[in-house]
DRENDO-1510 file (C-alpha; in Angstrom, 1 decimal, always signed):
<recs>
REC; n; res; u; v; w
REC; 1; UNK; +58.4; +144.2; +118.3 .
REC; 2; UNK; +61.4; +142.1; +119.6 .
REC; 3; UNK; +64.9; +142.4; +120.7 .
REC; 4; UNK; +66.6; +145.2; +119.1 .
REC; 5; UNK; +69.8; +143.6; +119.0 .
REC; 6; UNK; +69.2; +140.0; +117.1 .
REC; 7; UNK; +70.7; +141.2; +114.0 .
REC; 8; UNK; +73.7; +142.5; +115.9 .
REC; 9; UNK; +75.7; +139.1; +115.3 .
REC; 10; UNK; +79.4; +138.5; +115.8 .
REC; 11; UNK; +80.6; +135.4; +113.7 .
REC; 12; UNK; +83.2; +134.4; +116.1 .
REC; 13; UNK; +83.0; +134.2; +120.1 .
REC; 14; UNK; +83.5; +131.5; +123.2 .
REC; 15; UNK; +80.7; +131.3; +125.9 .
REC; 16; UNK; +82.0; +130.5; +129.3 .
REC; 17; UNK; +79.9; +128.7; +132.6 .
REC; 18; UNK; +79.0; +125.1; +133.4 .
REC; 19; UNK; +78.1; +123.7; +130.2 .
REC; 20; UNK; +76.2; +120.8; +129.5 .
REC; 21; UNK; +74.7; +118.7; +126.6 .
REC; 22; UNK; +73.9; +115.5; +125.4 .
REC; 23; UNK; +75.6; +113.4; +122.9 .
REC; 24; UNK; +73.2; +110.2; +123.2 .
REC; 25; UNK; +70.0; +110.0; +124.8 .
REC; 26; UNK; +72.2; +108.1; +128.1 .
REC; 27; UNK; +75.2; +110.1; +127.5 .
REC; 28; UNK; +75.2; +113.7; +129.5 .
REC; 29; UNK; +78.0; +115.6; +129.2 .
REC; 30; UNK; +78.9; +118.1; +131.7 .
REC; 31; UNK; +82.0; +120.4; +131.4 .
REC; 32; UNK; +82.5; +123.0; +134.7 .
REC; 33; UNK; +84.4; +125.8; +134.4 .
REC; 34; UNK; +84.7; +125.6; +130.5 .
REC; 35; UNK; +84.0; +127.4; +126.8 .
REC; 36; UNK; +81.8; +126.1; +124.4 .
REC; 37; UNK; +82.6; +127.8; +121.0 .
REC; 38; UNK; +80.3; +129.4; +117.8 .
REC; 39; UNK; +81.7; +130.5; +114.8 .
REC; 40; UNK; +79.2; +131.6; +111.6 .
REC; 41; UNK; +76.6; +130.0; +113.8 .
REC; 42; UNK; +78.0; +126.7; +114.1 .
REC; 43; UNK; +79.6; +125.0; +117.3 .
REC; 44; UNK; +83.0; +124.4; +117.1 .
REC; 45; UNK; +82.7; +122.2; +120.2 .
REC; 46; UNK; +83.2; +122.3; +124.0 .
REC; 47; UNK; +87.0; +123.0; +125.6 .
REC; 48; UNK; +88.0; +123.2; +129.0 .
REC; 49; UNK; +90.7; +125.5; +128.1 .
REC; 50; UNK; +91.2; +127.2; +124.7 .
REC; 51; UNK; +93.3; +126.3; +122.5 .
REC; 52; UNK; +95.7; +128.9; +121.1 .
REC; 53; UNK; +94.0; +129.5; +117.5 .
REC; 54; UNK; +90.7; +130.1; +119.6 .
REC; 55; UNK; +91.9; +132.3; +122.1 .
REC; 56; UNK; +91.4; +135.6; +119.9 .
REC; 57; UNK; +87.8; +135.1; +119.8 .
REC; 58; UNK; +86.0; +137.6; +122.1 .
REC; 59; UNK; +84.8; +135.8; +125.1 .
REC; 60; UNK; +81.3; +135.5; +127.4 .
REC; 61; UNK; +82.1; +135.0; +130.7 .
REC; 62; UNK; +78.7; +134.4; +132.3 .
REC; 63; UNK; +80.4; +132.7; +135.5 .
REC; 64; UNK; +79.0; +130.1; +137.2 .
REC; 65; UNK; +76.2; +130.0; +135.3 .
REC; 66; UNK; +74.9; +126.9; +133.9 .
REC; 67; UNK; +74.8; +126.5; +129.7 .
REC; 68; UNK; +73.0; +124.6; +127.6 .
REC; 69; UNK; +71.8; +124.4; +123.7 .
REC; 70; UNK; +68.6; +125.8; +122.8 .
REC; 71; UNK; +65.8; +123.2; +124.0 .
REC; 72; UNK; +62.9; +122.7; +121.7 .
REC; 73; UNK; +59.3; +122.5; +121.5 .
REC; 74; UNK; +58.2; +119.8; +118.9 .
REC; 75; UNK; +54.1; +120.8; +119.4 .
REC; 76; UNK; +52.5; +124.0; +120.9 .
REC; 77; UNK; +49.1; +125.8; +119.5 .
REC; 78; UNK; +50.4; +129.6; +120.1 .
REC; 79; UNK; +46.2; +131.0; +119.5 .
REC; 80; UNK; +45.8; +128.5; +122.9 .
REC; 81; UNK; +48.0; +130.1; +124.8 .
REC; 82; UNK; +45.5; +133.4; +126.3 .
REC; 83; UNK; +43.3; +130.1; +127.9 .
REC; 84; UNK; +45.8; +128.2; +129.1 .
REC; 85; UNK; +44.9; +126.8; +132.5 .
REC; 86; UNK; +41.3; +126.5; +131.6 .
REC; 87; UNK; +39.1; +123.7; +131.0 .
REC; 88; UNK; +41.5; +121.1; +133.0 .
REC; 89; UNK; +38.7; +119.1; +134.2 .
REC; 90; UNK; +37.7; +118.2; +130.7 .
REC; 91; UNK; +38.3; +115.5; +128.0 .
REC; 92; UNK; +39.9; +116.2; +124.8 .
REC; 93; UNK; +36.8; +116.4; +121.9 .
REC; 94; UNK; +34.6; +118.7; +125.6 .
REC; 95; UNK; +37.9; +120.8; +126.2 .
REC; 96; UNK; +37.8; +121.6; +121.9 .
REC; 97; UNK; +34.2; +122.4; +121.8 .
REC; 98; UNK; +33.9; +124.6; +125.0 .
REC; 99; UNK; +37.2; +126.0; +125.1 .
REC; 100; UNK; +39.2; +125.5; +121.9 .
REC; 101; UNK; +37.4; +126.5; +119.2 .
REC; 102; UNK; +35.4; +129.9; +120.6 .
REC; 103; UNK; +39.0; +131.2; +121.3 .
REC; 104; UNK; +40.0; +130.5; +117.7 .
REC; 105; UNK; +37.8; +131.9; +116.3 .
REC; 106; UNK; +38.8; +135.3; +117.6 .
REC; 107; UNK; +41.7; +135.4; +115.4 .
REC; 108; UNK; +39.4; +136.5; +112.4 .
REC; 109; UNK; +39.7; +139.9; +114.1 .
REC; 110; UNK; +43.5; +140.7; +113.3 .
REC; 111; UNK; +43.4; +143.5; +116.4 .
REC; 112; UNK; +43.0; +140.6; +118.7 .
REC; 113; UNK; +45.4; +138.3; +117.0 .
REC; 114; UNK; +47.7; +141.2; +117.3 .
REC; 115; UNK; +47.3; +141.7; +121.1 .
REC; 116; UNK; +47.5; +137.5; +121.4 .
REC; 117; UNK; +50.6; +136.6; +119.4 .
REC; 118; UNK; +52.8; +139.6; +120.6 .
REC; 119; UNK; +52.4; +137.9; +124.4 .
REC; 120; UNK; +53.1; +134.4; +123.2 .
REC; 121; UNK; +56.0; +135.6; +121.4 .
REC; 122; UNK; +57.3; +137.9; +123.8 .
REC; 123; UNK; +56.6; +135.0; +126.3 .
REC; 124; UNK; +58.2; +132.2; +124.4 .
REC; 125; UNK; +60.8; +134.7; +123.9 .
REC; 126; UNK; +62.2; +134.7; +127.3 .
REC; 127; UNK; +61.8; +130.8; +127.4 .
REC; 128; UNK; +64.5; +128.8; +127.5 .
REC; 129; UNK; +63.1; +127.4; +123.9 .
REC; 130; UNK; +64.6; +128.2; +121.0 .
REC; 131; UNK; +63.2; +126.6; +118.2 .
REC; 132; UNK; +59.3; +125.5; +117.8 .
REC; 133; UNK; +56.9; +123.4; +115.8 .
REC; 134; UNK; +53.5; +125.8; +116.2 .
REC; 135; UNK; +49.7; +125.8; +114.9 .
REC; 136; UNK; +48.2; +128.5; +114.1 .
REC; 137; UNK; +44.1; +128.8; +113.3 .
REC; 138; UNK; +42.9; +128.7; +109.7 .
REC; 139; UNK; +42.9; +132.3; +109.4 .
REC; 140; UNK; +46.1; +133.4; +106.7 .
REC; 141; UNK; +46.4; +136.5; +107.9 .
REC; 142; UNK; +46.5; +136.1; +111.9 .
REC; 143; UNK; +49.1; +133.2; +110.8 .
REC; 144; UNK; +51.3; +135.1; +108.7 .
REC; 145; UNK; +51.3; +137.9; +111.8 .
REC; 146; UNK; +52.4; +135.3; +114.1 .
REC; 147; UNK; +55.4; +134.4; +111.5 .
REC; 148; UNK; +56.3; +138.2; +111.2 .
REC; 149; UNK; +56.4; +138.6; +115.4 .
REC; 150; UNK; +58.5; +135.2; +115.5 .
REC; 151; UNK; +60.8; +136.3; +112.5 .
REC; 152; UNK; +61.4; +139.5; +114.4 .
REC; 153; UNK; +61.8; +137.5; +117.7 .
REC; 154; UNK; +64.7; +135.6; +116.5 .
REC; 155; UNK; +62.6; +132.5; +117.4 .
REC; 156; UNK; +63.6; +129.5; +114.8 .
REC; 157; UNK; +60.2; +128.0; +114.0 .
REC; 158; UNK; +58.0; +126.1; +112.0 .
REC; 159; UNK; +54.8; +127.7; +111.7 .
REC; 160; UNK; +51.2; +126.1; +110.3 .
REC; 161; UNK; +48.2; +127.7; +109.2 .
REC; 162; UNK; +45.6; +125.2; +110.2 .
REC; 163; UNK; +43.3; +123.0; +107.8 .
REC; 164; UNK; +40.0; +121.9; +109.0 .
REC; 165; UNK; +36.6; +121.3; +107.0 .
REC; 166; UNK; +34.4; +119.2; +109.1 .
REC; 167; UNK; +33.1; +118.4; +112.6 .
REC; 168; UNK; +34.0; +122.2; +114.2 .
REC; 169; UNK; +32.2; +125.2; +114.5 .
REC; 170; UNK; +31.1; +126.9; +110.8 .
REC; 171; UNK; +33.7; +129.4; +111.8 .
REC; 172; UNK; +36.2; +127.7; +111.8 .
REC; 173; UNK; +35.6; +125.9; +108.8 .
REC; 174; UNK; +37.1; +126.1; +105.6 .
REC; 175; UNK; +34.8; +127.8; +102.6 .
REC; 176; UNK; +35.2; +124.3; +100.5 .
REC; 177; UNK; +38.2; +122.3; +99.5 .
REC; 178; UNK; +39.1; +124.3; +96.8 .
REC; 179; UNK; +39.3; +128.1; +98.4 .
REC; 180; UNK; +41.2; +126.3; +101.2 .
REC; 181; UNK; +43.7; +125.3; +98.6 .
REC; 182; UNK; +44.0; +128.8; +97.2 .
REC; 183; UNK; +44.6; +130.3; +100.5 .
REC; 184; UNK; +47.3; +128.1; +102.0 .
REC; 185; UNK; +49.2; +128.3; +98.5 .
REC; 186; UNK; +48.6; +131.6; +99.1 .
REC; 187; UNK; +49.7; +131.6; +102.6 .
REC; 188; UNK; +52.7; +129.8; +101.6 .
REC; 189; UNK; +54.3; +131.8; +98.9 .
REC; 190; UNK; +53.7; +135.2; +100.9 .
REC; 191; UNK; +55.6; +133.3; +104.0 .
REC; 192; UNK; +58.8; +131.7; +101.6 .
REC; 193; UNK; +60.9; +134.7; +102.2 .
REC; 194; UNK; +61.0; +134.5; +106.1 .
REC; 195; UNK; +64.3; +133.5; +107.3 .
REC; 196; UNK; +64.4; +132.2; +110.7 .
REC; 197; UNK; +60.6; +131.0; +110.5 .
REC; 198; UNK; +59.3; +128.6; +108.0 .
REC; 199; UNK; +55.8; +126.7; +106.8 .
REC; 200; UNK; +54.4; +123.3; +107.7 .
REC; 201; UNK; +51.6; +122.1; +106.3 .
REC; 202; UNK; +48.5; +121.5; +109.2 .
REC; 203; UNK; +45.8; +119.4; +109.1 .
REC; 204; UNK; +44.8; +120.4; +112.2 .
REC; 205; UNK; +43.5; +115.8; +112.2 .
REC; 206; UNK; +41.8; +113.6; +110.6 .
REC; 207; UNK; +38.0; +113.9; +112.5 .
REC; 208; UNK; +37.9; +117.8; +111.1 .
REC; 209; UNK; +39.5; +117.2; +107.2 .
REC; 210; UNK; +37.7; +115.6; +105.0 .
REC; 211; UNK; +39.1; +113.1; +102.4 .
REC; 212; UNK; +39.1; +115.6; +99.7 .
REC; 213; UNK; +40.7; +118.1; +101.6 .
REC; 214; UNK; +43.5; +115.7; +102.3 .
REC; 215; UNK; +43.8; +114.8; +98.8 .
REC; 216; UNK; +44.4; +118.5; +98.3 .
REC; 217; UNK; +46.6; +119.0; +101.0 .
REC; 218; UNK; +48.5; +116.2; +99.7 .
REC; 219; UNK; +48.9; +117.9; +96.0 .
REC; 220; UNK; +49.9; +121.3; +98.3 .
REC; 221; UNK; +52.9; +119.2; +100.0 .
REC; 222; UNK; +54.1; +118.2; +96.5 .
REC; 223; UNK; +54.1; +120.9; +95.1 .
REC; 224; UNK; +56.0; +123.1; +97.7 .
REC; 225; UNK; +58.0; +119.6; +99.6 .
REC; 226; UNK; +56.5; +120.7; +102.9 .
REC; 227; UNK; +56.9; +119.4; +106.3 .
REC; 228; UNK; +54.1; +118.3; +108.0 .
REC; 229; UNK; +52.5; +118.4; +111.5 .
REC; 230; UNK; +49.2; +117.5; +113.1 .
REC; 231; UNK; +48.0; +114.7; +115.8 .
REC; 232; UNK; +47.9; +111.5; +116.2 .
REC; 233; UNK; +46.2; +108.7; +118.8 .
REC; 234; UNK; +45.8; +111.1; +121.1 .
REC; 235; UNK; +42.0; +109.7; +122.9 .
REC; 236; UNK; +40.8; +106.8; +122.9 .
REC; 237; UNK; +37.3; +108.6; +121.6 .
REC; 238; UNK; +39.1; +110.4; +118.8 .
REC; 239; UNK; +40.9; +107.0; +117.5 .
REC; 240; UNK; +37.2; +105.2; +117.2 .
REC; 241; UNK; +35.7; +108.7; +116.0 .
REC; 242; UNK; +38.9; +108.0; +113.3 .
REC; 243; UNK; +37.9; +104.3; +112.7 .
REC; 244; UNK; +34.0; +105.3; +111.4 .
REC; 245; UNK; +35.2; +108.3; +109.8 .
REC; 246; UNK; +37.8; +106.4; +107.8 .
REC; 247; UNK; +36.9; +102.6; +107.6 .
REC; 248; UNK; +39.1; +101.5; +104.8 .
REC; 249; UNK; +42.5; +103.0; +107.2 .
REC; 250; UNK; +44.2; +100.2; +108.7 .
REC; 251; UNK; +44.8; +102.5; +111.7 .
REC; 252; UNK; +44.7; +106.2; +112.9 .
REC; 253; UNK; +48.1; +107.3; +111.2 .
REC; 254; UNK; +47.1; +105.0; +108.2 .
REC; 255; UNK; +44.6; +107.6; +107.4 .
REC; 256; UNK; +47.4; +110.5; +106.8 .
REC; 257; UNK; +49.8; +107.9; +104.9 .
REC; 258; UNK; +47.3; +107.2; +101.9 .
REC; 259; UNK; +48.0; +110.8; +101.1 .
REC; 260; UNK; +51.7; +110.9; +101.6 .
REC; 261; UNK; +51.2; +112.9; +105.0 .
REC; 262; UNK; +53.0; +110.5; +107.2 .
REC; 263; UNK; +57.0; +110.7; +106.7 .
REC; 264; UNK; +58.4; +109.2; +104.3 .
REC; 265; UNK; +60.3; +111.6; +102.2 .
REC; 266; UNK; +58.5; +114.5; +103.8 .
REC; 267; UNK; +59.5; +115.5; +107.3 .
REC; 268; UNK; +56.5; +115.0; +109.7 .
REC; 269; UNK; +55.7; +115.2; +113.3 .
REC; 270; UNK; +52.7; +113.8; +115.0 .
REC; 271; UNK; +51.8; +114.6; +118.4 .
REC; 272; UNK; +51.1; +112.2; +120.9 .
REC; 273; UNK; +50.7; +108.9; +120.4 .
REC; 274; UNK; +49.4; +107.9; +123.3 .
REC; 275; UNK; +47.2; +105.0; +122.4 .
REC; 276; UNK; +49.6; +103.8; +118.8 .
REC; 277; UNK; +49.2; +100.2; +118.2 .
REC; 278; UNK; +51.7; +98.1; +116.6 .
REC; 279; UNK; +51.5; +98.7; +113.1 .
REC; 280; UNK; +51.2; +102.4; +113.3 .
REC; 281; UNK; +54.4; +101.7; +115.3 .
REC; 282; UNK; +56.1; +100.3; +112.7 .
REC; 283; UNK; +54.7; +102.3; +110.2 .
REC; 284; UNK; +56.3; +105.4; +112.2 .
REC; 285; UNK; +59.3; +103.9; +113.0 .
REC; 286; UNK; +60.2; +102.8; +108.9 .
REC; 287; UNK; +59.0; +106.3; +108.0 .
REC; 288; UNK; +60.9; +108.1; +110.4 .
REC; 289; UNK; +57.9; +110.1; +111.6 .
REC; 290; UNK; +58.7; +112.3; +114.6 .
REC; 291; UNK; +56.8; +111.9; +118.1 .
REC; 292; UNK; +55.7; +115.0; +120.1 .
REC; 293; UNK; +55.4; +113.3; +123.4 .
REC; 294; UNK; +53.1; +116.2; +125.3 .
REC; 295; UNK; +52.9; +114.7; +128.8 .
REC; 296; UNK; +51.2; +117.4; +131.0 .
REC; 297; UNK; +48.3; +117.9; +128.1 .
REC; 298; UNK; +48.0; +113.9; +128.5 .
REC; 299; UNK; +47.2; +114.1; +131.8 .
REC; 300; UNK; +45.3; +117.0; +131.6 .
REC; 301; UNK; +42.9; +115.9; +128.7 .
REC; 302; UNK; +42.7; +112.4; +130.6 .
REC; 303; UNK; +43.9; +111.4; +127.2 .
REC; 304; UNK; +46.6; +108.6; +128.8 .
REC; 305; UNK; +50.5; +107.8; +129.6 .
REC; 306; UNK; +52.2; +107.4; +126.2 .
REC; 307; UNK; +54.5; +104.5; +126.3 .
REC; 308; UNK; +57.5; +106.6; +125.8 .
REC; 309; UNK; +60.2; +103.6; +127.1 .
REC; 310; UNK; +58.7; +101.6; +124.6 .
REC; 311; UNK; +58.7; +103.9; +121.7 .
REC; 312; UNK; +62.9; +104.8; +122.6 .
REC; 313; UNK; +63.7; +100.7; +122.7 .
REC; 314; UNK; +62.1; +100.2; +118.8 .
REC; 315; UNK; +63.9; +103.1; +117.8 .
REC; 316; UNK; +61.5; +105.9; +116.9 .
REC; 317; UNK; +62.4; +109.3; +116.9 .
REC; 318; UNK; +61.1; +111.9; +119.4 .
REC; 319; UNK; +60.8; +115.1; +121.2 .
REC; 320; UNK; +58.9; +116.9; +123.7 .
REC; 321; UNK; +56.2; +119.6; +123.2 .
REC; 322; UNK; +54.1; +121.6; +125.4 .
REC; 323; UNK; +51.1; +122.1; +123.6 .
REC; 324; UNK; +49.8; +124.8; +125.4 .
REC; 325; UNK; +46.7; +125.1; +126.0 .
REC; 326; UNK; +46.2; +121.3; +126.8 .
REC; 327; UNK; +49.6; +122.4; +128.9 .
REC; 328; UNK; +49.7; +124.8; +131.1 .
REC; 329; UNK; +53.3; +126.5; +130.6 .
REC; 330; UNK; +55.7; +127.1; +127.4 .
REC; 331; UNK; +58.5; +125.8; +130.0 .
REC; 332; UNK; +60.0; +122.8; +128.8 .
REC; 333; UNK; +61.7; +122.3; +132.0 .
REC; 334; UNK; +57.6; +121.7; +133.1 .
REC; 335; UNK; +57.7; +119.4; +129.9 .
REC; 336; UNK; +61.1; +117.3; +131.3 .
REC; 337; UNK; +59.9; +116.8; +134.7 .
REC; 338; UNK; +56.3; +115.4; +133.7 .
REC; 339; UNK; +57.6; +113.2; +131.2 .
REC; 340; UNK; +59.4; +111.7; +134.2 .
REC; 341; UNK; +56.7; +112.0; +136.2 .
REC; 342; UNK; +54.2; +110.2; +133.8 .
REC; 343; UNK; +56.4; +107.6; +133.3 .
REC; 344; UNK; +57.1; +106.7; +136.4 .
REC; 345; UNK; +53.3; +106.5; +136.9 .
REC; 346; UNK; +53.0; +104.5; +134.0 .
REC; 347; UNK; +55.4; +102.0; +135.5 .
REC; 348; UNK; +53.7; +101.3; +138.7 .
REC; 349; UNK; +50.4; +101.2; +137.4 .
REC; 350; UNK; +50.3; +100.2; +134.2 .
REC; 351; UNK; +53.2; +98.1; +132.8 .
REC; 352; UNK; +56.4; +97.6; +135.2 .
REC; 353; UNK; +58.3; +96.1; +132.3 .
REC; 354; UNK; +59.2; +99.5; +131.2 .
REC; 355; UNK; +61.0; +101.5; +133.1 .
REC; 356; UNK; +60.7; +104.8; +134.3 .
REC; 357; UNK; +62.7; +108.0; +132.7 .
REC; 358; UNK; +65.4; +109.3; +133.5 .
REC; 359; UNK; +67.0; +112.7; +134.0 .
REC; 360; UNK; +69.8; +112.4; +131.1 .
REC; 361; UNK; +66.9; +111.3; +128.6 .
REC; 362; UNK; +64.3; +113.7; +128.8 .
REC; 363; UNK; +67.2; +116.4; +128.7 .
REC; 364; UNK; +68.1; +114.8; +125.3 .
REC; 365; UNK; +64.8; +114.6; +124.1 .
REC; 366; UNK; +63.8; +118.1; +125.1 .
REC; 367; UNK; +67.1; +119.3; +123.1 .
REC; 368; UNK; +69.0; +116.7; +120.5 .
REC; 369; UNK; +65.8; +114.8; +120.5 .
REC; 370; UNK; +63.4; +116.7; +119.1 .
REC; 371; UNK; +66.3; +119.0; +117.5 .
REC; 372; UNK; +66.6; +116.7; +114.9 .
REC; 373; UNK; +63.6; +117.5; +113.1 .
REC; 374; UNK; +65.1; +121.0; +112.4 .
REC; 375; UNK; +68.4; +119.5; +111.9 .
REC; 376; UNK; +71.9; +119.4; +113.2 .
REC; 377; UNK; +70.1; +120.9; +116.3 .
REC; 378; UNK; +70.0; +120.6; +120.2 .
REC; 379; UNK; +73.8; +119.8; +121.2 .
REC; 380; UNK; +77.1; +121.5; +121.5 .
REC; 381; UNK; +79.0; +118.9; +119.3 .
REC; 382; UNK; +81.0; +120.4; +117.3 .
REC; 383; UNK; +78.8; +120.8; +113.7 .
REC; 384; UNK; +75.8; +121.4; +115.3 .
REC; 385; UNK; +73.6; +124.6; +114.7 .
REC; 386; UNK; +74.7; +127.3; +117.7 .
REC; 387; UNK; +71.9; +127.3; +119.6 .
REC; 388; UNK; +72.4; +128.4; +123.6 .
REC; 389; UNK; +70.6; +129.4; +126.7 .
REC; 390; UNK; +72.1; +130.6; +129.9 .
REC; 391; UNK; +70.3; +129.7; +133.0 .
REC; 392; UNK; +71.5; +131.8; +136.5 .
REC; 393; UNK; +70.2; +129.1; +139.2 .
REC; 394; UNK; +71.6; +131.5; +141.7 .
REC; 395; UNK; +68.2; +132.5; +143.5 .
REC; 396; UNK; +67.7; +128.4; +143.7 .
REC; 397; UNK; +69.8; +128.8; +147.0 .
REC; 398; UNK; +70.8; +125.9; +148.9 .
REC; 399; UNK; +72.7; +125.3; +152.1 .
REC; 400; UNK; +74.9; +122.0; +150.7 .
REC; 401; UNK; +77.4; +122.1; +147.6 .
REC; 402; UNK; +75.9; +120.8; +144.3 .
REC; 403; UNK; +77.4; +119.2; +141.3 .
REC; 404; UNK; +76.5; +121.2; +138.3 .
REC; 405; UNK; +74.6; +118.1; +137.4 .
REC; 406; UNK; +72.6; +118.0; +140.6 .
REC; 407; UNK; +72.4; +121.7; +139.5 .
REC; 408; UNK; +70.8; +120.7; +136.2 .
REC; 409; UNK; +68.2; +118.4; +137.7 .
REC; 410; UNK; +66.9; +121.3; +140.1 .
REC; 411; UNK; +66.6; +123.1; +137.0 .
REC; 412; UNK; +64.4; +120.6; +135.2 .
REC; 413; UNK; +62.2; +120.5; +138.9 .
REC; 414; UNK; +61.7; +124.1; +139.8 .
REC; 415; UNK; +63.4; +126.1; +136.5 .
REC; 416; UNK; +61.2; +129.2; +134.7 .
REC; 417; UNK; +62.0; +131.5; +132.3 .
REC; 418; UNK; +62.6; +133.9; +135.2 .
REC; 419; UNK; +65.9; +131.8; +135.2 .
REC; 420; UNK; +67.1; +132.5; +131.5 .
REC; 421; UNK; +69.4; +135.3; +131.8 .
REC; 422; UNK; +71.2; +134.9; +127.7 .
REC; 423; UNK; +70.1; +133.3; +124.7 .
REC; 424; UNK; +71.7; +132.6; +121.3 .
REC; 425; UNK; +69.8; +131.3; +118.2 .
REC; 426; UNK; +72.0; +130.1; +115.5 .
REC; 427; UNK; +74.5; +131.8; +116.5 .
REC; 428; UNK; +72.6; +135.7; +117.1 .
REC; 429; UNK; +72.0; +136.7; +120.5 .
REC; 430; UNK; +68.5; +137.4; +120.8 .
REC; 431; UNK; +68.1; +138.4; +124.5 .
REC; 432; UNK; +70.1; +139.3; +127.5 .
REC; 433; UNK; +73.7; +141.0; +128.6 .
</recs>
């Protein structure tokens, strides 16, 4: 399983092409013609001609392609991805109960999670992804066989087994609160030695974890200082099916905070966040609590238009996911151009005091953006994790010259993995010449 060659890794070598990155979320740099440098899987920066100490590093010369780092997916439920494109006429809580949760529960059989998780890792693969926030189902074993395929991938990832003990099918329901504790301890200590891929704690949300569970989930995060990733004001429905289920929470995300699940000294990301009010705002923003904004599964759930403009202007920290199933398509290039898309939308209909996106910020939240919850991620400045993808736009033919900006932006518009000719994680070469 995987590419052969991942562990072949050469500490010091230039990439050449049109290279471009972001250094804020309104600064996009572009460099034509020019090297972008890794040495022991760290960027040593962008050059438009070498200087003489770098020189005797062998050199990539892919041309006139285009460069740029890894991008990242901040939310995507890899046991979704055989139904993807199903169910799109449906809302959220229909789309879980008809589509959702009979394809999870599959995963008990290890033969099908097998067949399953070696497409969605050979697929995500030849994405132009290279690092991931994923849930799995609440089955250990299919989870810790999707960590071994992405470990062998190359793939950079944070990986959950899902938590859930109420309001879904028997199952997919944990025994009690207690075996669920001993199995994703157990889950945990048998995935520590992975080194590209590592756990997050997942309660999958708050209508399917009970209180005590969360309590215990809370003791689990302690004890092992896990990350931590669910969703969060996703529906409408779902935030008043929250508000009976948990009357003494101030708000949705309240109900993860009383157990320490909600930042805070504890990396977490929360997908979403369509329909956050202002003190969950707040709350998010002071706790430096991650957004996954997940347009197209927005729109396709009928869930809403997150307030994305809004949520940049206080400050909060964000990225983009997929989350397949509710998306269609591991591309984040899909991802960039419906977060423009929705917003735009948003504008006209909804509230023309903030404006649309724009091309140089959904490129910075599909890479530095949502890199930042894995680190010094998502940019070629010079310190920043080596992560690369080259992208040969050449059968994107056009009859005018293009800038390799204009290039860029065609990308984000009609782009696929067909497109994604290298890649580099962390400095390995993973796939491609």
């Amino acid at each position: 399983m995987g590419n052969q060659n991942i562990y072949n890794y050469e500490e010091k070598y230039s990439l050449k092409g049109n290279i471009c990155y972001s250094k804020t979320i309104t600064e996009l740099c572009i460099a034509p013609d020019s090297y972008v440098i890794c040495e022991n899987g760290i960027c040593l920066g962008v050059y438009r001609e070498l200087p003489e100490s770098l020189r005797e590093f062998p050199c990539y010369d892919y041309k006139d392609s285009l460069i740029i780092p890894g991008l990242v997916d901040l939310h995507v439920h890899a046991p979704q991805y055989p139904f993807r494109g199903l169910g799109m006429d449906e809302e959220l809580i229909e789309w879980l109960n008809v589509h959702t949760f009979p394809e999870e529960a599959k995963y008990a059989d290890i033969t099908y999670a097998e067949k399953a998780y070696d497409i969605f890792t050979g697929d995500l693969l030849g994405s132009a992804a290279t690092r991931a926030c994923i849930f799995g189902t609440i089955h250990r074993q299919a989870t810790l066989l999707l960590m071994e395929k992405l470990e062998r991938s190359g793939i950079k990832a944070y990986v959950g087994k899902v938590n859930m003990d109420r309001n879904s099918p028997e199952n997919l329901r944990e025994r009690d609160v207690e075996s669920a504790g001993k199995d994703t301890e157990k889950w945990i200590e048998q995935s520590l030695g992975f080194q590209h891929v590592k756990p997050i704690l997942t309660p999958r949300f708050i209508p399917a974890c009970s209180d005590e569970l969360m309590r215990r989930l809370s003791d689990i995060q302690k004890k092992y200082e896990l990350p931590v990733q669910s969703h969060l004001s996703e529906n409408l429905g779902e935030i008043q099916w929250v508000r009976e289920l948990c009357p003494d929470a101030a708000f949705y995300g309240d109900a993860y905070d009383r157990y320490g699940m909600f930042g805070g000294g504890y990396p977490t990301v929360m997908a979403h966040c369509v329909h956050s009010e202002e003190a969950e705002i707040e709350v998010m923003k002071r706790n430096q609590v991650f957004i996954a904004h997940c347009p197209e599964s927005n729109a396709n759930l009928s869930s809403g238009i997150a307030p994305v403009r809004s949520y940049l202007e206080n400050g909060l920290q964000m990225g983009l996911g997929s989350d397949v199933a509710g998306g269609t398509s591991l591309s984040m290039f899909h991802a960039m151009a419906m977060a423009v898309q929705c917003s735009k939308l948003r504008w006209r209909l909804v509230d023309s005091s903030l404006a649309p996106l724009n091309i140089e910020e959904v490129f910075y939240l599909a890479s530095k953006g949502g890199g930042a919850f894995f680190g010094k991620v998502g940019s070629f400045e010079r310190g920043y994790e080596f992560d690369a993808v080259v992208l040969d736009d050449s059968t994107l033919r056009h009859p005018q010259k293009l800038s390799v900006r204009e290039r860029l932006e065609r990308m984000i518009y009609l782009g696929d993995d067909r497109h994604v000719s290298a890649k580099y994680i962390g400095g390995r070469k993973v796939m491609g010449l």
